[in-house]
C-alpha positions as CSV (number, residue, x, y, z in Angstrom):
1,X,38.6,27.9,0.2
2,X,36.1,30.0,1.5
3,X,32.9,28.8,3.1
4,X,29.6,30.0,2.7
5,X,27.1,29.9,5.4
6,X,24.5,27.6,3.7
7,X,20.4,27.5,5.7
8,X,18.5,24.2,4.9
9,X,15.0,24.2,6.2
10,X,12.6,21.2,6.5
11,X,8.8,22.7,7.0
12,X,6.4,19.6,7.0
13,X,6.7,18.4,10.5
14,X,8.3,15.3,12.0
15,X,9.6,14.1,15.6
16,X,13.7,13.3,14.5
17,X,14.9,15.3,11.5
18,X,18.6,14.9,10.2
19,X,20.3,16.2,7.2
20,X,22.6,13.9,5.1
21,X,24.3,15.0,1.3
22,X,27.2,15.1,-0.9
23,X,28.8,17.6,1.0
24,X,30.1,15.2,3.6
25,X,30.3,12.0,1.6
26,X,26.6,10.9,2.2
27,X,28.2,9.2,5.9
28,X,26.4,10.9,8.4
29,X,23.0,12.2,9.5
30,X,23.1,15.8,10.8
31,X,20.4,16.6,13.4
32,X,18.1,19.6,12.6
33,X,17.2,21.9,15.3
34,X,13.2,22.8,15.6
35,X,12.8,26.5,15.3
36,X,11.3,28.1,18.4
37,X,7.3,29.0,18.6
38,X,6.9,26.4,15.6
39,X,6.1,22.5,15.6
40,X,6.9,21.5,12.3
41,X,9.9,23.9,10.9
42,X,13.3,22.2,11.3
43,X,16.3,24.2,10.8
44,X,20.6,23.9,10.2
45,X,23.0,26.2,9.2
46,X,26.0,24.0,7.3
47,X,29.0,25.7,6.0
48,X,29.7,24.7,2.4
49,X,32.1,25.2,-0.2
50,X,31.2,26.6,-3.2
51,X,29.4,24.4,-5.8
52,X,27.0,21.9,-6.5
53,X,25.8,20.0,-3.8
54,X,23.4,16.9,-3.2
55,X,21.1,16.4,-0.4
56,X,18.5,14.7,1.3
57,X,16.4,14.9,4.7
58,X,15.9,11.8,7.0
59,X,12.4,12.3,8.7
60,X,11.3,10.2,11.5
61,X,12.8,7.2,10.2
62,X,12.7,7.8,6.7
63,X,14.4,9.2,3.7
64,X,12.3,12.4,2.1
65,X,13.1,15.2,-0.5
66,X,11.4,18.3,-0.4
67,X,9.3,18.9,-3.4
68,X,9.2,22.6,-3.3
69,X,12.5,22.8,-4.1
70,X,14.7,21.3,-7.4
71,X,15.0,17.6,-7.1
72,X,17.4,16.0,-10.0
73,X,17.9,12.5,-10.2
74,X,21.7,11.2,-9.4
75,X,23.4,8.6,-11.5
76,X,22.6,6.1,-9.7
77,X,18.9,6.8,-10.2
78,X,17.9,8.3,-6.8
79,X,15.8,11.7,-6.3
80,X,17.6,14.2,-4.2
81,X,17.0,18.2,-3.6
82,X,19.9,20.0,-4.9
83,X,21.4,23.5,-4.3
84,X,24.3,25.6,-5.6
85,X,26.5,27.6,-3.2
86,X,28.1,30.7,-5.6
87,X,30.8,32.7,-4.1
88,X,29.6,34.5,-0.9
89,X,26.3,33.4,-0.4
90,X,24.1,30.1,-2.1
91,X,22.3,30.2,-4.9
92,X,18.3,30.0,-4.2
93,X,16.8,26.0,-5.2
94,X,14.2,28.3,-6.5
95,X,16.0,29.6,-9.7
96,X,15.4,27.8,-12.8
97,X,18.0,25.4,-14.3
98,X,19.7,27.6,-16.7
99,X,21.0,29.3,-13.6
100,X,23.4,26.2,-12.6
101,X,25.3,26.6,-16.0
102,X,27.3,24.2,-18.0
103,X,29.4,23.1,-15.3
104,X,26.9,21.0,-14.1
105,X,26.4,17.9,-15.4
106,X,22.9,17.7,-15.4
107,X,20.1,17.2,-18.0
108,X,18.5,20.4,-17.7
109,X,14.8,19.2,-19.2
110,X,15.1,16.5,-16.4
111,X,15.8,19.3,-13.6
112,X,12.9,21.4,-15.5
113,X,10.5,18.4,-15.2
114,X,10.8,18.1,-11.8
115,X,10.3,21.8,-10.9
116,X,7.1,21.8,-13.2
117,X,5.8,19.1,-10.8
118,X,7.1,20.0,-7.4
119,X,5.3,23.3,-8.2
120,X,2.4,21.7,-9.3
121,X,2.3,21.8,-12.6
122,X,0.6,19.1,-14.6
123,X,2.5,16.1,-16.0
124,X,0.2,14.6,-18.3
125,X,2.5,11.4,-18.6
126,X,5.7,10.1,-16.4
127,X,8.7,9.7,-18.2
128,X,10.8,6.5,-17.5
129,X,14.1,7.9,-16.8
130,X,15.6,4.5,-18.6
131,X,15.1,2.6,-21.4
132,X,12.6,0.0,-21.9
133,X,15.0,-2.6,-22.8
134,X,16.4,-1.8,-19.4
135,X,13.0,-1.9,-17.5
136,X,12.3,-4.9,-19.0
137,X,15.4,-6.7,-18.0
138,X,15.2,-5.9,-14.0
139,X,11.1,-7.3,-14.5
140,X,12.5,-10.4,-15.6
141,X,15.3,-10.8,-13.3
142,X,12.5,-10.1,-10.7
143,X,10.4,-13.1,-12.5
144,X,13.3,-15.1,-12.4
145,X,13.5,-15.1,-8.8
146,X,9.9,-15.6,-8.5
147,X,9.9,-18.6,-10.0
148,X,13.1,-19.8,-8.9
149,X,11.6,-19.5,-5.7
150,X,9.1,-22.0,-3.8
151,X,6.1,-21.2,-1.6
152,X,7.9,-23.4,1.3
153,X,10.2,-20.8,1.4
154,X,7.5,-18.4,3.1
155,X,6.1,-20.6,5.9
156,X,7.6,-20.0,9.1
157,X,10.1,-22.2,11.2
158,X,7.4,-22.0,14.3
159,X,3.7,-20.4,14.2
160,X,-0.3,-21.5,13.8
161,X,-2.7,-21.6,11.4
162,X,-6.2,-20.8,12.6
163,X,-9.0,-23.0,11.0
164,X,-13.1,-22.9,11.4
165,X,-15.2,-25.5,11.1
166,X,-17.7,-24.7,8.4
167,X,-21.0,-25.9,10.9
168,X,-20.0,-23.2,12.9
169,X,-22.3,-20.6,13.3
170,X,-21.9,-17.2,11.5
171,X,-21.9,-15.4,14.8
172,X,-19.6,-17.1,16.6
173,X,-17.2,-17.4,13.5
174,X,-16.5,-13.3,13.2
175,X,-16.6,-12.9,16.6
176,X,-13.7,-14.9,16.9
177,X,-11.7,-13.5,13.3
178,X,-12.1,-9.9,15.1
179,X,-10.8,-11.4,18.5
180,X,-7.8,-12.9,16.6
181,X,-7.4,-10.1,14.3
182,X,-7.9,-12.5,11.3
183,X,-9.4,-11.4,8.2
184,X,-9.5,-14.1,6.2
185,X,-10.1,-17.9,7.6
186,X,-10.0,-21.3,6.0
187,X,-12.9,-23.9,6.5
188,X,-12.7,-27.4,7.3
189,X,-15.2,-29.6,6.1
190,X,-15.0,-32.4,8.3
191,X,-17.4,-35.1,6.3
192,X,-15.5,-34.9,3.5
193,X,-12.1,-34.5,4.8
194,X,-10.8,-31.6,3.3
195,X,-10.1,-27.7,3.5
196,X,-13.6,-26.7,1.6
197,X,-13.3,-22.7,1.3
198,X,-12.2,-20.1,2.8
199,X,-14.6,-17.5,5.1
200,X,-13.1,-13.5,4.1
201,X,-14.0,-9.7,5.6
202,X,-15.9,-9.7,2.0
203,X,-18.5,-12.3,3.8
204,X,-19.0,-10.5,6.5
205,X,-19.9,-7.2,4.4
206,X,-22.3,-9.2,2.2
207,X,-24.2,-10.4,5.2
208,X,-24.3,-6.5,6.9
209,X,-25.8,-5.5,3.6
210,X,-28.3,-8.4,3.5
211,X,-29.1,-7.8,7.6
212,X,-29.6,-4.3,7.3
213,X,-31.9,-4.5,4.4
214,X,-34.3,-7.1,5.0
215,X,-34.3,-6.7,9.3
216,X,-37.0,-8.5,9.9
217,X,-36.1,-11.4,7.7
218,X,-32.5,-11.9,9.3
219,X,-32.2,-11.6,12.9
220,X,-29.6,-12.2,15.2
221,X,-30.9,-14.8,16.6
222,X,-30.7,-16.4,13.1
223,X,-27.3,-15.5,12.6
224,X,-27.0,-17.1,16.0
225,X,-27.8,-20.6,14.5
226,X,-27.2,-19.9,10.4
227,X,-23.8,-22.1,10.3
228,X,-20.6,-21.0,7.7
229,X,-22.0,-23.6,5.3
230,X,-25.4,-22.5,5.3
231,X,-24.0,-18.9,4.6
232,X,-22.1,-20.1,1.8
233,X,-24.5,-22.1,0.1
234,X,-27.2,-19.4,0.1
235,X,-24.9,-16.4,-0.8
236,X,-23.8,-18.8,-3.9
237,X,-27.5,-19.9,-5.2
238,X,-29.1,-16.5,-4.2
239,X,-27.0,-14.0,-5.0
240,X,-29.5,-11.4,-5.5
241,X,-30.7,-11.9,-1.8
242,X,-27.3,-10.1,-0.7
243,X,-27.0,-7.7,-2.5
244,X,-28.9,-7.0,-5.4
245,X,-26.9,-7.0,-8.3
246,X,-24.0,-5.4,-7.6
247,X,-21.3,-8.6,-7.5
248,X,-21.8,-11.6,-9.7
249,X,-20.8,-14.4,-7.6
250,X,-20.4,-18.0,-8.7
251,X,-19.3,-20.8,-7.0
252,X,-16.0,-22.2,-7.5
253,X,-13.6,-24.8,-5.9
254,X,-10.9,-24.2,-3.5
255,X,-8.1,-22.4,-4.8
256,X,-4.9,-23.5,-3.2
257,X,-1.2,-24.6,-3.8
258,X,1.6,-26.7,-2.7
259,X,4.7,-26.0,-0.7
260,X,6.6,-26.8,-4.4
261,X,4.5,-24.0,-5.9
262,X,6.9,-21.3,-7.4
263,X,6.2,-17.4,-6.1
264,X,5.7,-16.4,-9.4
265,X,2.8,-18.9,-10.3
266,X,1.6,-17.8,-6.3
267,X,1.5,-14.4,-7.5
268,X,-0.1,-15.0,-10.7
269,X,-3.1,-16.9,-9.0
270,X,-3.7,-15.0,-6.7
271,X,-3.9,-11.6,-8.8
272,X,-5.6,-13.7,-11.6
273,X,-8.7,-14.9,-9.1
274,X,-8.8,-11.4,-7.6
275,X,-8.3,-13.3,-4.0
276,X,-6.2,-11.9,-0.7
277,X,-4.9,-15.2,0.1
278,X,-3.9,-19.0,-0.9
279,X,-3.8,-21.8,1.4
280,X,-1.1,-23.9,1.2
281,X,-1.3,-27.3,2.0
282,X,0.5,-30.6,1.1
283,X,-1.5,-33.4,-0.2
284,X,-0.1,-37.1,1.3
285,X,0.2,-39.7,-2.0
286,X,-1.3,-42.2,0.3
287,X,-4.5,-40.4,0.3
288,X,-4.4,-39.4,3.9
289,X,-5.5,-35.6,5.2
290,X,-4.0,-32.8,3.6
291,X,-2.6,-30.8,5.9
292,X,-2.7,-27.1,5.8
293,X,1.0,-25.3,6.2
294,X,0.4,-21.7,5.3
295,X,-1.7,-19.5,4.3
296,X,0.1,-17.3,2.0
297,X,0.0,-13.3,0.5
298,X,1.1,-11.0,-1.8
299,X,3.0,-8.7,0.8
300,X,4.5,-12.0,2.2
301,X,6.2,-12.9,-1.4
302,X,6.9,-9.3,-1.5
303,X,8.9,-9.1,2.0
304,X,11.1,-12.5,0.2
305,X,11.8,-10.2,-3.2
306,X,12.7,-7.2,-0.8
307,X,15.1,-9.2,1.4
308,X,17.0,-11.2,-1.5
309,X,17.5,-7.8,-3.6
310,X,18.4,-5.6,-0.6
311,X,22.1,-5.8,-0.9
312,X,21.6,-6.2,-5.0
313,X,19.9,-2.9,-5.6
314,X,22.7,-1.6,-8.0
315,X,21.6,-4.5,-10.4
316,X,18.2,-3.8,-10.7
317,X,17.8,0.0,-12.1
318,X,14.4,-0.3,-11.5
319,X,14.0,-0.4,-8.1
320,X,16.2,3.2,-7.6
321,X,13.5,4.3,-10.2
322,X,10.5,7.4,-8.6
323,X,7.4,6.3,-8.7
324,X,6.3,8.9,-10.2
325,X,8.1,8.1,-13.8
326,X,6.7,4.3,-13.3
327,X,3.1,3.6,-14.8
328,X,1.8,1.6,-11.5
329,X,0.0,4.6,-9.5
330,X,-3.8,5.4,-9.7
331,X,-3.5,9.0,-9.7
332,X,-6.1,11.6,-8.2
333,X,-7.9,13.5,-10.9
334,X,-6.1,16.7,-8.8
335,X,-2.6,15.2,-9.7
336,X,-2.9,16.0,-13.4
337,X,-1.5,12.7,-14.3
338,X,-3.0,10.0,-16.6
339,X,-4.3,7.0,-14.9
340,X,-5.8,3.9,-16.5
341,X,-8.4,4.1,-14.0
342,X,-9.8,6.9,-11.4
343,X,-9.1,6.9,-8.0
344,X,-11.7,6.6,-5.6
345,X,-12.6,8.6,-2.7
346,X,-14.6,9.2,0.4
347,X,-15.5,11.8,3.0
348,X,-15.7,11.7,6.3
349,X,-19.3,12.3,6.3
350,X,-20.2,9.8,3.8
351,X,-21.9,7.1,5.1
352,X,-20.4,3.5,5.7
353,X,-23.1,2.2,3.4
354,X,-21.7,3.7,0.7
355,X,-18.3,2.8,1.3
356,X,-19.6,-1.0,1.5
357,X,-21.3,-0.5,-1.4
358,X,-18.4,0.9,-3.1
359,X,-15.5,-1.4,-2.0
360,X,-18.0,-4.2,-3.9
361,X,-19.2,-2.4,-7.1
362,X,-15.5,-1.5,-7.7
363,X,-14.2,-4.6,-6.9
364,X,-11.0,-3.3,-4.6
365,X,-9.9,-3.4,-1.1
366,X,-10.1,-0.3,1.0
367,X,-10.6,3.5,0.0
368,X,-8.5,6.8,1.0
369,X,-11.3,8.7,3.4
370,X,-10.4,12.3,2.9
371,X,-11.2,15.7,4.9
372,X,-13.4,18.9,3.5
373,X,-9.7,19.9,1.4
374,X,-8.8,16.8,0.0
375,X,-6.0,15.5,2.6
376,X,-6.0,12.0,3.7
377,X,-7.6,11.0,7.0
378,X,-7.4,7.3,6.8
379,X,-7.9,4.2,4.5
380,X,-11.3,2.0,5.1
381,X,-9.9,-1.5,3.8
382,X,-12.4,-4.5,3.5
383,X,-10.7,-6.3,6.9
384,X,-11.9,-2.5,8.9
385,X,-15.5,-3.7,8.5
386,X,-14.1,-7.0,11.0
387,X,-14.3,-4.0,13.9
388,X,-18.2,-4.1,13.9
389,X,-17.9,-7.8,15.3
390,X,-16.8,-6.3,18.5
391,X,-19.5,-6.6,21.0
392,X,-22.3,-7.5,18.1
393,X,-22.2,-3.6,17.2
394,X,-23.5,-4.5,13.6
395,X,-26.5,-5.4,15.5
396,X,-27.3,-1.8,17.0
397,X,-26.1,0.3,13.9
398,X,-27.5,1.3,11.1
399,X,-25.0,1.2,8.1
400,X,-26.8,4.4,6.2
401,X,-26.7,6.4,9.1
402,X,-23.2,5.5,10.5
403,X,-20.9,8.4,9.0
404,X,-17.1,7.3,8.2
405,X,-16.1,9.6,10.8
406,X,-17.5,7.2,13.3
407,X,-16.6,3.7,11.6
408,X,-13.0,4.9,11.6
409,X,-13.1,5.4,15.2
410,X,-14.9,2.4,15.7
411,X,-12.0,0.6,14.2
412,X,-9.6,1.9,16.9
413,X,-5.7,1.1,16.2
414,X,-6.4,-1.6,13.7
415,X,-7.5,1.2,11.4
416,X,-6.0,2.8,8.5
417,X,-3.5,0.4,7.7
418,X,-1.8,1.9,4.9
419,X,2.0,3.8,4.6
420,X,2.7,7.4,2.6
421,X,5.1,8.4,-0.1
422,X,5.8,11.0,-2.5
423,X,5.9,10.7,-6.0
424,X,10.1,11.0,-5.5
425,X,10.2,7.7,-3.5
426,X,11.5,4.8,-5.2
427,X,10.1,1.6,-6.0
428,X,12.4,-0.2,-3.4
429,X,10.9,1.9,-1.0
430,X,7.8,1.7,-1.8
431,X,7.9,-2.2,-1.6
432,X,10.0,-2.3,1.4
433,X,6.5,-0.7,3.1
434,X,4.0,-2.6,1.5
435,X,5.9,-5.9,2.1
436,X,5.5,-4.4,6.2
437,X,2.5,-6.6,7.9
438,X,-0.8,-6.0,6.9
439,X,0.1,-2.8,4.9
440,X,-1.6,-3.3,1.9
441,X,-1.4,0.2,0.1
442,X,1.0,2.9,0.1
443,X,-1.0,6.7,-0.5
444,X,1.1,9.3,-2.3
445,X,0.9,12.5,-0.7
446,X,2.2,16.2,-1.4
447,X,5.5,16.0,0.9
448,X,4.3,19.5,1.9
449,X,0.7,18.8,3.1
450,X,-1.7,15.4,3.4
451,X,-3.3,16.3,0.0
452,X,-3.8,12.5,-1.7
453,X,-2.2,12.8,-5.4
454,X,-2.6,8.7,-5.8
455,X,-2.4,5.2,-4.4
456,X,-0.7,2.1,-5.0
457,X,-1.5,-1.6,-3.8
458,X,0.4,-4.7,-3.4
459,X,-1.5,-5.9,-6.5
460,X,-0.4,-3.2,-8.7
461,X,3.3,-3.6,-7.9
462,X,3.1,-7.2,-9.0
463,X,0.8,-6.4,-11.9
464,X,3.6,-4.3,-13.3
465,X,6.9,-7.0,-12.4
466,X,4.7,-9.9,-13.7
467,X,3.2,-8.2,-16.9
């Protein structure tokens, strides 16, 4: 059989790019070479029989198609690039479907879709590339195991759990979460014995709002002396001293669980109380002091689904499934994709006020911080603003003058925690990052630039397996 000299090309960059397909059983990674006076074009000349062939790039650690070219989903419902090889010379990915002919057994419309959107062509609505009968069985199998499953299960063999007292001072309390890297802390309440609340990043941006608008009210020498409990009982009986209106507080016991609590019922509390974390703790019969085991999260519970399933994948369709076709991504306006809800942005020369501002009004965690063309720079999560503890730099800023530019620096490495996929990546993918520590959102990017087409956060995944 004769050969054909077949180029692949990867353009968008990388340290380690390899080459893996159906042309030699999908068994080993071939290096790419980086083409001379360029930093980001990868290049490999393979020689390939004639036909229809698979493949798929392996970029710095991770699996990647390339959307400029035709992706088609395999039978086992993964997204790969494809190409034809025709007689003396391959068949361009560019040519539309038709050009592959009956002997490939491929659903053309499916191969059509996914040229209309790697070229950027709206898709008004994903298209599940299964039934819902069959989506709706690997949920439940996932709720299954959820509840099947007990909150003991996540607390570590070895390990601490950090713990303020709540007549400690306000000052002293986020110097010590930024020294620890701690962004949410639960609060003893020594005269009565119990664990009485918990102190959050969400605290600390309520007080930098109330400090920076009524300076001469609040000092620092008063936050010097105003103790945790203080803090808590005035932000719950004078809500409009922190903020205005913007976030409706009311006050509200503990929320915690038991080591016997399923993951499920975890889950389901924490997204039903719109909280970050539960403590666990064990309550004696006998009446003595609880003690506090754990305090658990949502990427925690997800890292125990993502381990148990990991050999299992073939039994769960919908984990091989794109993210694109599933209805759990807040899409940019720019994506031309429907979205329950828009997805919101800032600039790098918007100020931090107004990402403070924002991150309350809207009620979510962090926001994508984009350049002058729409790529991603960075996230700004709710735990970033724990950086202006440092050295009492809240105290020498001004939060209306202080551009995101410079509160993203000021965060240093413990910045922008978030991962980046494409709208080809799978769902089991997509978990296996967000169940990484502290990654709490993945951004969906254009695999051929940093242009943001949507987000998606540990508390939509398990909005959509829970539903």
């Amino acid at each position: 059989m004769e050969m054909v000299h077949t180029p692949f090309t990867w353009r968008y960059g990388g340290h380690q790019v390899s080459i893996c397909g159906s042309f030699n059983g999908w068994t080993e990674k071939i290096p790419m070479t980086l083409v001379e006076v360029s930093s980001s074009i990868f290049q490999i000349i393979i020689d390939l029989p004639p036909g229809y062939h698979q493949y798929k790039f392996f970029v710095d650690g991770m699996w990647r198609v390339d959307e400029q070219q035709i992706c088609a989903q395999d039978e086992y419902g993964t997204i790969n690039n494809i190409i034809l090889v025709n007689g003396a010379e391959n068949v361009s990915p560019n040519l539309p479907a038709e050009a592959f002919g009956a002997s490939i057994n491929l659903d053309k419309a499916r191969i059509m879709q996914f040229v209309g959107s790697s070229l950027g062509a709206p898709v008004n609505k994903p298209v599940l590339q299964f039934s819902d009968g069959e989506m709706d069985v690997s949920r439940n199998l996932l709720s299954m195991h959820l509840s099947s499953s007990r909150a003991y299960d996540l607390i570590p063999y070895s390990g601490k759990v950090i713990v303020f007292d709540v007549e400690v001072a306000v000052e002293q309390a986020f110097r010590d979460m930024f020294d620890q890297g701690l962004a949410v802390v639960p609060l003893w309440d020594e005269h009565h014995g119990q664990i009485a609340g918990m102190l959050t990043a969400s605290d600390f941006m309520l007080i930098l709002l109330k400090l920076h608008r009524n300076r001469a009210m609040f000092t620092n020498e008063e936050l010097d002396i105003h103790t945790i409990s203080a803090w808590k009982h005035q932000k719950f009986h004078h809500p409009k001293d922190m903020i205005g209106a913007l976030v409706p507080l009311q006050q509200r016991s503990l929320i915690q669980a038991g080591p016997d609590e399923s993951l499920g019922g975890l889950a389901s509390r924490i997204l039903h109380n719109n909280i970050s974390a539960v403590p666990i703790i064990h309550s004696a019969k006998d009446g003595s002091c609880p003690q506090l085991l754990h305090i658990a999260c949502l990427s925690e519970i997800l890292k125990h689904v993502c381990r148990h399933f990991k050999h299992h994948i073939g039994y769960l369709p919908l984990l091989q499934q794109p993210i694109g076709y599933l209805p759990l991504v807040t899409w940019a306006r720019e994506a031309g994709r429907a979205s329950d809800r828009p997805l919101l942005t800032l600039r790098t020369n918007d100020s931090l006020d107004s990402a403070l501002n924002l991150l309350l009004e809207a009620q979510i965690s962090s926001v994508p911080i984009l350049d002058d063309r729409g790529n991603i720079v960075s996230v700004y999560s709710r735990s970033d603003i724990m950086s202006l503890a440092k050295d009492n730099m809240y105290i020498r800023i001004q939060l209306d003058e202080m551009m995101m530019s410079q509160a993203l620096e000021a965060t240093g490495e413990a910045g922008g925690r978030y991962q980046t996929c494409t709208r080809f990546d799978s769902l089991c993918r997509v978990m296996e990052l967000l169940s990484e520590p502290d990654v709490r959102r993945v951004i969906v990017i254009e695999a051929c630039s940093r242009r943001i087409e949507g987000i998606i956060t540990l508390r939509d995944v398990f909005t959509f397996i829970l539903r």
